[in-house]
C-alpha positions as a Python dict, from the first residue, in 0.01 Angstrom:
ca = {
    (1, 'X'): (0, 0, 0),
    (2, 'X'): (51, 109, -346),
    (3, 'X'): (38, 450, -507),
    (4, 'X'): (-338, 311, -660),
    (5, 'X'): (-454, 213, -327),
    (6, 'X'): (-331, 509, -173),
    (7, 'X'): (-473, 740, -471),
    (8, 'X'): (-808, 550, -428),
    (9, 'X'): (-856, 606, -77),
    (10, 'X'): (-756, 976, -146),
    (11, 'X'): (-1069, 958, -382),
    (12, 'X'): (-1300, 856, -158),
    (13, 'X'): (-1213, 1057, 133),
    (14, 'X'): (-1266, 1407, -98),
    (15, 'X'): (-1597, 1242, -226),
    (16, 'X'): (-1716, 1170, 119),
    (17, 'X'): (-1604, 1533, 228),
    (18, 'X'): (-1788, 1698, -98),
    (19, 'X'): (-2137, 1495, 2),
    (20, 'X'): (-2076, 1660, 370),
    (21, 'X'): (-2094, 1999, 269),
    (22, 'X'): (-2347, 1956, 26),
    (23, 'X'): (-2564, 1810, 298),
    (24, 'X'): (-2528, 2107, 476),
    (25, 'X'): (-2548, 2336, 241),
    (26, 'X'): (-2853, 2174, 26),
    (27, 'X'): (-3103, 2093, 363),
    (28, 'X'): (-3120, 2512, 421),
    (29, 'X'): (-3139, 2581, 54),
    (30, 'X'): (-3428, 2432, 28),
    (31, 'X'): (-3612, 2568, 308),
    (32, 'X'): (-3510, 2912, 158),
    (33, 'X'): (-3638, 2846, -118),
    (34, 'X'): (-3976, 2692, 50),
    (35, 'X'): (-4004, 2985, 258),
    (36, 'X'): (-3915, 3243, -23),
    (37, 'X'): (-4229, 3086, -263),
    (38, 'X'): (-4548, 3053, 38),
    (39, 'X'): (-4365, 3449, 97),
    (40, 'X'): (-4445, 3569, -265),
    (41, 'X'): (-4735, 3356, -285),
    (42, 'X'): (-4846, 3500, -11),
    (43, 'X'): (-4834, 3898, -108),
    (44, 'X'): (-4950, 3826, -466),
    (45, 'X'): (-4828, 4149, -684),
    (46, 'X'): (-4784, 4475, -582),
    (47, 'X'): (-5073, 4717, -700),
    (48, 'X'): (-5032, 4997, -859),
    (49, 'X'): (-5171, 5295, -668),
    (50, 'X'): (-5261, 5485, -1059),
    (51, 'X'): (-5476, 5142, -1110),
    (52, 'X'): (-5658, 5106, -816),
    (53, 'X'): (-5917, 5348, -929),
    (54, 'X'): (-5905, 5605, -596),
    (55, 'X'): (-5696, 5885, -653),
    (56, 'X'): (-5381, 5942, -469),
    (57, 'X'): (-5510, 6167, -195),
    (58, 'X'): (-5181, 6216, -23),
    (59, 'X'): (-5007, 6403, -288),
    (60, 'X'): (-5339, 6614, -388),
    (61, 'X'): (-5349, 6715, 4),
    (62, 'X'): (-4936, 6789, 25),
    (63, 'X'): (-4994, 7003, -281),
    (64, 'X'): (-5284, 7176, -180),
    (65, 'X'): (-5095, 7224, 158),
    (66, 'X'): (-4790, 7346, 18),
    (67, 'X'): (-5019, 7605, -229),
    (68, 'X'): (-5140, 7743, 91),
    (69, 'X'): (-4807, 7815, 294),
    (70, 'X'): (-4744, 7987, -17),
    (71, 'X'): (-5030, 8219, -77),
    (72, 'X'): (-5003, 8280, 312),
    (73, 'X'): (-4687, 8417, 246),
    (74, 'X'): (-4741, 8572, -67),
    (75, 'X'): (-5015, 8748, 131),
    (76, 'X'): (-4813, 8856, 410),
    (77, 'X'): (-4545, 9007, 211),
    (78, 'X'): (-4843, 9212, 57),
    (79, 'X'): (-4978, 9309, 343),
    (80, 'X'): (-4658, 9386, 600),
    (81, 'X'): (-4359, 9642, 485),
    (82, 'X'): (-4055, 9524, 606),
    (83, 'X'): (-3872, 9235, 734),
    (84, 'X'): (-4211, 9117, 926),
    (85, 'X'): (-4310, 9077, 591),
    (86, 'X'): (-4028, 8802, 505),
    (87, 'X'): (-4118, 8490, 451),
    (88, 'X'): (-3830, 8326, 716),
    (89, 'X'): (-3963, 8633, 985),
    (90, 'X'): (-4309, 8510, 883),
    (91, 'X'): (-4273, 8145, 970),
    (92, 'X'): (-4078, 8173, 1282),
    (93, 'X'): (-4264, 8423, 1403),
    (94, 'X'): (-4620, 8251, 1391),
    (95, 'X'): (-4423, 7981, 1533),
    (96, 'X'): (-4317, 8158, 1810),
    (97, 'X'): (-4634, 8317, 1881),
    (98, 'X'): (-4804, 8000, 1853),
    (99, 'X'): (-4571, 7870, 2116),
    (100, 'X'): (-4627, 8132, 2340),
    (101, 'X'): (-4974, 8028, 2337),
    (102, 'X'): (-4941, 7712, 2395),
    (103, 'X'): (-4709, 7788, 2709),
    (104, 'X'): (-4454, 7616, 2523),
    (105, 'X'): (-4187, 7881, 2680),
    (106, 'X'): (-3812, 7728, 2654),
    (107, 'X'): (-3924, 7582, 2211),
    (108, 'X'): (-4048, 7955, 2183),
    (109, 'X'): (-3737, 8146, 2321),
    (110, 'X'): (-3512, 7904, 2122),
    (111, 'X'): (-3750, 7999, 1764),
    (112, 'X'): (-3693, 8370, 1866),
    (113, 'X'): (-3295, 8303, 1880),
    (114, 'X'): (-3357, 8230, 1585),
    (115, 'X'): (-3640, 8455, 1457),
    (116, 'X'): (-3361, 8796, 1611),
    (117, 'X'): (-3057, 8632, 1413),
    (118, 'X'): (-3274, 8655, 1059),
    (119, 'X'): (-3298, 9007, 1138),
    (120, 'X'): (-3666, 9009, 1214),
    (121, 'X'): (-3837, 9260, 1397),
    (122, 'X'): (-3863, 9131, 1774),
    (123, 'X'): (-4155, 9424, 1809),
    (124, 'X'): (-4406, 9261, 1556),
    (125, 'X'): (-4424, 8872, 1784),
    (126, 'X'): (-4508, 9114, 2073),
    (127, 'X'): (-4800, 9300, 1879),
    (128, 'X'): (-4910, 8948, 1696),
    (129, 'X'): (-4914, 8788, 2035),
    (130, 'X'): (-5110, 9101, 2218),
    (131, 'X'): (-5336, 9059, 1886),
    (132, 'X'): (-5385, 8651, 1988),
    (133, 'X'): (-5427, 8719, 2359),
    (134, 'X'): (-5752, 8929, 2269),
    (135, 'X'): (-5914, 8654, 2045),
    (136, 'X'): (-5842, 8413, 2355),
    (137, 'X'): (-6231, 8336, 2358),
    (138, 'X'): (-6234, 8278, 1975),
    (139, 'X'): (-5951, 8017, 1958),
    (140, 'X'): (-6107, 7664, 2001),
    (141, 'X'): (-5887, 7346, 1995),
    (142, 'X'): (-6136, 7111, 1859),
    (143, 'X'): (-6198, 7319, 1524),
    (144, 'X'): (-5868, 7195, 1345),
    (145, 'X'): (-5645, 7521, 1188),
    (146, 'X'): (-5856, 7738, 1452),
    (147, 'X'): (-5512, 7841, 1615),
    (148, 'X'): (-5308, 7862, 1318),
    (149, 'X'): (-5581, 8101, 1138),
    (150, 'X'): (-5568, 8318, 1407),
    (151, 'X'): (-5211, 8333, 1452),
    (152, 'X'): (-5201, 8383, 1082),
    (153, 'X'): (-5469, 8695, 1108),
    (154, 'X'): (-5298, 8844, 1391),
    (155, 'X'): (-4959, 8851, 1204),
    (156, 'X'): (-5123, 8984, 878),
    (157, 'X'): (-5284, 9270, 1128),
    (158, 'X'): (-5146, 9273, 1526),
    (159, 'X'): (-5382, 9565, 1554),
    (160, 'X'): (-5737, 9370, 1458),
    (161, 'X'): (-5995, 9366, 1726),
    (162, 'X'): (-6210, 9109, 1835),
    (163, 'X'): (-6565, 9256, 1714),
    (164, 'X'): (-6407, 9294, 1327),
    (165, 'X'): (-6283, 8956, 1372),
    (166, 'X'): (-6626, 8831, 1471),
    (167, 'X'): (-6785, 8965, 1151),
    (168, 'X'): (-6536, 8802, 935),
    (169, 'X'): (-6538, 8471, 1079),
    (170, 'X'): (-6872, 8407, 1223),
    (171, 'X'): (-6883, 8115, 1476),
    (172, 'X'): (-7172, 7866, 1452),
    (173, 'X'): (-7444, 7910, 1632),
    (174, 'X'): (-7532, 7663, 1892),
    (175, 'X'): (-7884, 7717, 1908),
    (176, 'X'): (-8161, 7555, 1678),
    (177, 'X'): (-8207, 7880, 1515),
    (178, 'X'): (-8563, 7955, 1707),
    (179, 'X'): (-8407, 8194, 1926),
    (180, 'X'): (-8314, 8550, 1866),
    (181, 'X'): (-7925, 8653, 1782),
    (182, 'X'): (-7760, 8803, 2108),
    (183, 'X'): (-7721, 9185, 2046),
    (184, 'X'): (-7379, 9320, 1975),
    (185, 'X'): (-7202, 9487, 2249),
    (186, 'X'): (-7201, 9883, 2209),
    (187, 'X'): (-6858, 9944, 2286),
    (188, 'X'): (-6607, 9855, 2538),
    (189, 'X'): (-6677, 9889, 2932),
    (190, 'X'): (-6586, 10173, 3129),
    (191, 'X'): (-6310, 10105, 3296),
    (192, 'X'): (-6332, 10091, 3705),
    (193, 'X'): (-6056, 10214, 3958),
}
């Protein structure tokens, strides 16, 4: 063989390996591609939530939320002297007490670990959770908040009783409004031995 037969065959051998690899190369390139256009046909363009015409509820309702949390604090700082009154003692404490209610024992004792190394009074989740135990009756789980209010109202004020909670926050009455109110109870029961 000479050096053009031999530089011939060299030719072809490199062209027949280049049309290999394209083969493989083109045959999932193009099913990509298929797949990538019935994909973006498919989903048409994003829309823009501003367009849409509703209003974007979720960030109205995180902001109203978060206006709230801060009034409630605002409000217990007011309304509590000392470190009760602090905003970190204010949120780990509900939390606690809430806990406590919910017999949600080893979360609670690991928020008061917590609650005792911010300095926070220890005394005020006992009172706020005496305060809670007394509303008992008032606290209903299908009214949504009805827990957290009261928790709130108890650590604003351990010492509220149930009567002056009762005028603040009348329940709904259950009757069609044809039958007389129940009277008021004149004072607490003597106590028996």
């Amino acid at each position: 063989m000479g050096r053009n037969q031999i530089g011939e065959f060299m030719r072809q051998r490199v062209l027949q390996g280049r049309f290999v690899v394209l083969r493989y190369l083109v045959a999932p390139g193009v099913a990509l591609m298929l797949g990538l256009g019935g994909a973006l046909a498919q989903s048409g363009a994003p829309a823009n939530p501003d367009q849409s015409g509703k209003p974007a509820t979720g960030a109205a309702d995180a902001a109203r939320d978060n206006q709230r949390k801060t009034d409630e604090f605002a409000e217990a700082a007011q309304a509590i002297n000392g470190p009760a009154g602090n905003p970190e003692c204010v949120w780990l404490g509900r939390r606690v007490v809430r806990l406590m209610w919910r017999d949600d024992l080893d979360t609670a004792f690991r928020h008061l670990d917590l609650y005792d190394r911010f300095g926070c009074p220890g005394g005020h989740v006992q009172a706020a959770f005496r305060c809670l135990t007394r509303f008992g009756a008032q606290i209903d789980d299908k009214v949504p908040k009805s827990l957290d209010d009261r928790v709130h109202a108890c650590w604003i004020n351990p010492n509220a009783q149930p009567q002056a909670a009762a005028n603040v926050t009348p329940a709904p009455s259950a009757t069609a409004g044809s039958a007389a109110p129940a009277p008021a109870a004149a004072g607490p029961a003597p106590a028996t031995k």
